[in-house]
C-alpha positions in Angstrom: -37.5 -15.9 3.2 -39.8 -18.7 3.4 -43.3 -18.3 2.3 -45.4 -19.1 5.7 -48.3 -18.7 7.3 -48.8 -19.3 11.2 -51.4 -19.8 13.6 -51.5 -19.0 17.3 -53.0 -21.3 19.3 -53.5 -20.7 23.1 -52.7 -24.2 24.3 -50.3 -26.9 23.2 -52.8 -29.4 23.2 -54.8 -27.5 20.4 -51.3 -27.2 18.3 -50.6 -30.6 18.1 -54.4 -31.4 17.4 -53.3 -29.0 14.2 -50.2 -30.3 13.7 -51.5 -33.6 13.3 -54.1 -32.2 10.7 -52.1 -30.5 8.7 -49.8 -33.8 8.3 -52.9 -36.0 7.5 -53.7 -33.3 5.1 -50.3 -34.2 3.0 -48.1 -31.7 4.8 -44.6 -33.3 5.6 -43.5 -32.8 8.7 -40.4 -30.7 7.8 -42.9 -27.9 6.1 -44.6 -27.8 9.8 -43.1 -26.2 12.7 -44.1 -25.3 16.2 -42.6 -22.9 18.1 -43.2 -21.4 21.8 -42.1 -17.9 23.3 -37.6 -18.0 24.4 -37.6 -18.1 28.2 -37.7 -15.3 30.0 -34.7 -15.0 32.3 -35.3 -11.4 31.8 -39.0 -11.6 32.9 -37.6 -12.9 36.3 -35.1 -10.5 36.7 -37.1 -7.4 35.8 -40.0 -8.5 38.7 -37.5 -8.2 41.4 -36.8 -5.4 43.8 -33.3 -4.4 43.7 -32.3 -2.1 47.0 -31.3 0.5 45.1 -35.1 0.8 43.5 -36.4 1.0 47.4 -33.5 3.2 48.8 -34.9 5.6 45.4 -38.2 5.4 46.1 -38.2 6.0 50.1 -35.5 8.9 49.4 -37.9 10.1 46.9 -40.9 9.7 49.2 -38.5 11.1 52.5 -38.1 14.6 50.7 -41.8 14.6 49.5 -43.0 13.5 52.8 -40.9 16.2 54.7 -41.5 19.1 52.8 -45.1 18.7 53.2 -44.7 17.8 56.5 -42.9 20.6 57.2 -45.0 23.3 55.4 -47.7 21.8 58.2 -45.4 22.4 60.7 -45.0 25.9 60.0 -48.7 26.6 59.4 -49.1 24.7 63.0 -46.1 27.2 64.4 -47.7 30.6 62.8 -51.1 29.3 64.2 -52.8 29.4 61.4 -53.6 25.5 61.8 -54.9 25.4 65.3 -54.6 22.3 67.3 -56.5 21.6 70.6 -53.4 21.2 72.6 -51.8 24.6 70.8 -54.7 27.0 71.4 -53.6 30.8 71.2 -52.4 31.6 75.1 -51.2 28.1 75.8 -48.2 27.9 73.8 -46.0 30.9 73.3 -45.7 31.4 69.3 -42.2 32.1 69.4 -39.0 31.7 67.0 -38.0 28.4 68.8 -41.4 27.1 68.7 -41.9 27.4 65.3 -38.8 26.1 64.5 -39.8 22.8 66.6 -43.1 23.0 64.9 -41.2 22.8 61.5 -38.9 20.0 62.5 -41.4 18.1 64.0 -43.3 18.0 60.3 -40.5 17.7 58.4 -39.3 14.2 60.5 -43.0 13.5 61.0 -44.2 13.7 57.2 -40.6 12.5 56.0 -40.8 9.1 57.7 -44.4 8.8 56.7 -43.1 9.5 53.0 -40.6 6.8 53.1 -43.0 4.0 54.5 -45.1 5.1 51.6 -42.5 5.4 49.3 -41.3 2.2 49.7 -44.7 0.4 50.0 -45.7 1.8 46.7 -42.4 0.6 45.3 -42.9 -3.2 46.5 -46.9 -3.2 45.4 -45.9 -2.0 41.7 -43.1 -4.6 41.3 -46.2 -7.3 42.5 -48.1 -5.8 40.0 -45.7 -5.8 37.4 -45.0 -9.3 38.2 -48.6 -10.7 38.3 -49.3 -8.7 34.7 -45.9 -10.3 32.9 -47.2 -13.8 34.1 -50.5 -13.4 32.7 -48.7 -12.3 29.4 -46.6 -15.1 29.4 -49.4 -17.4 30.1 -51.3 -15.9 26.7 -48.3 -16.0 24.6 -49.4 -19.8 23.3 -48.1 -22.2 20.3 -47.1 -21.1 17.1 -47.7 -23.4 14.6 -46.0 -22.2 11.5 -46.3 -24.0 7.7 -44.1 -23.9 5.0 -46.7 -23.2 1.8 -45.7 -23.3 -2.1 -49.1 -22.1 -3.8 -52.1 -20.6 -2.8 -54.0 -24.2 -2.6 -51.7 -24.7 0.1 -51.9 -21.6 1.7 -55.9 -22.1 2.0 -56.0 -25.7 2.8 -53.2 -24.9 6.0 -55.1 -21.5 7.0 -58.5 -23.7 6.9 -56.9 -26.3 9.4 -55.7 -23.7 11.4 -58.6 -22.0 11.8 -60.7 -25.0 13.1 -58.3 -26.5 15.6 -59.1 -22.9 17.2 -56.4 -20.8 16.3 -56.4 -17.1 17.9 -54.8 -15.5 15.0 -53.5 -16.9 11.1 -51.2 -15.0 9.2 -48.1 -14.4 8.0 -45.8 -14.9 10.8 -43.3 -12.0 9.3 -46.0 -9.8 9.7 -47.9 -10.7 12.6 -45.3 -11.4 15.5 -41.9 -11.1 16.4 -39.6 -13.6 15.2 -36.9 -13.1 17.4 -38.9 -14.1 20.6 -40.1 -17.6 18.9 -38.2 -20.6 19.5 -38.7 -24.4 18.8 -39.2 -26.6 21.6 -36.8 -28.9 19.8 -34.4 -28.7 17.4 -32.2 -27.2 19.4 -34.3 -24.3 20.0 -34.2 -22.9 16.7 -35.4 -19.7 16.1 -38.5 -18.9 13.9 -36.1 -15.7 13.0 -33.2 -17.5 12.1 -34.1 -20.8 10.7 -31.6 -23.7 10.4 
């Protein structure tokens, strides 16, 4: 394993300001590497709505909807939710009535629980979306250094630090490897280095 040290810079231009440094400072440029977050195909997929997620949720929010719905029904049957149209005398309180009552709660509430279960199913896959691009967006540069003594480990972290980088460290310690890749190279990765 290679002794580095890293720094995480949040815009490319500020990387290769570094970069740049660290070579006038007497680094070669195979010891200096930049590397950027692998594409996230996955990213994409995960932020859409498949029709299984919806038919789930509005299922989900149908059954919810209708039981509740339905429990109002009854208490509207029994008469023990009064409604101005329902008054005691008006309506006869009988078995088929409160059946009806019951129905009408159960479709009633059931298709109001599948609007909402749906709707709350489309805005949390737009959240989810809008919070994974703001995460990619601060993901950055990686600028990584290949050191051999202390002296060299001070001089790159000093560099580092004044082109503005977020964080300097160790890159085995401080991120995961496996989602760093090189921009060139043939997208080598900062985990498996060629």
């Amino acid at each position: 394993m290679k002794n580095l040290i890293g720094g995480l810079f949040r815009t490319q231009e500020h990387a290769n300001l570094a970069y740049e440094s660290l070579q006038q400072a007497g680094f070669s440029r195979g010891q200096i590497s930049l590397f950027v977050h692998k594409p996230k195909s996955r990213t994409a997929r995960s932020t859409e709505v498949r029709v299984q997620d919806i038919a789930k949720n509005a299922l989900i929010g149908g059954l919810i909807g209708g039981v509740i719905g339905g429990f109002l029904g009854f208490l509207v049957g029994i008469g023990t939710i009064s409604l101005p149209e329902l008054e005691p005398g008006f309506v006869p309180r009988d078995s088929l009535f409160i059946f009806m009552s019951i129905l009408w709660g159960f479709i009633s509430g059931g298709l109001t629980g599948v609007i909402l279960g749906v709707a709350s199913r489309l805005l949390r896959s737009r959240e989810k979306a809008e919070v994974m691009t703001e995460e990619i967006d601060k993901r950055g540069v990686l600028v990584t250094v290949d050191i051999e003594n202390s002296q060299d480990e001070t001089q790159a972290r000093r560099i580092l630090e004044e082109h503005q980088a977020l964080e300097v460290g160790n890159p085995h310690e401080k991120w995961d490897l496996d989602v760093w890749v090189s921009p060139n190279e043939n997208r080598a990765s900062l985990a498996n280095p060629r």
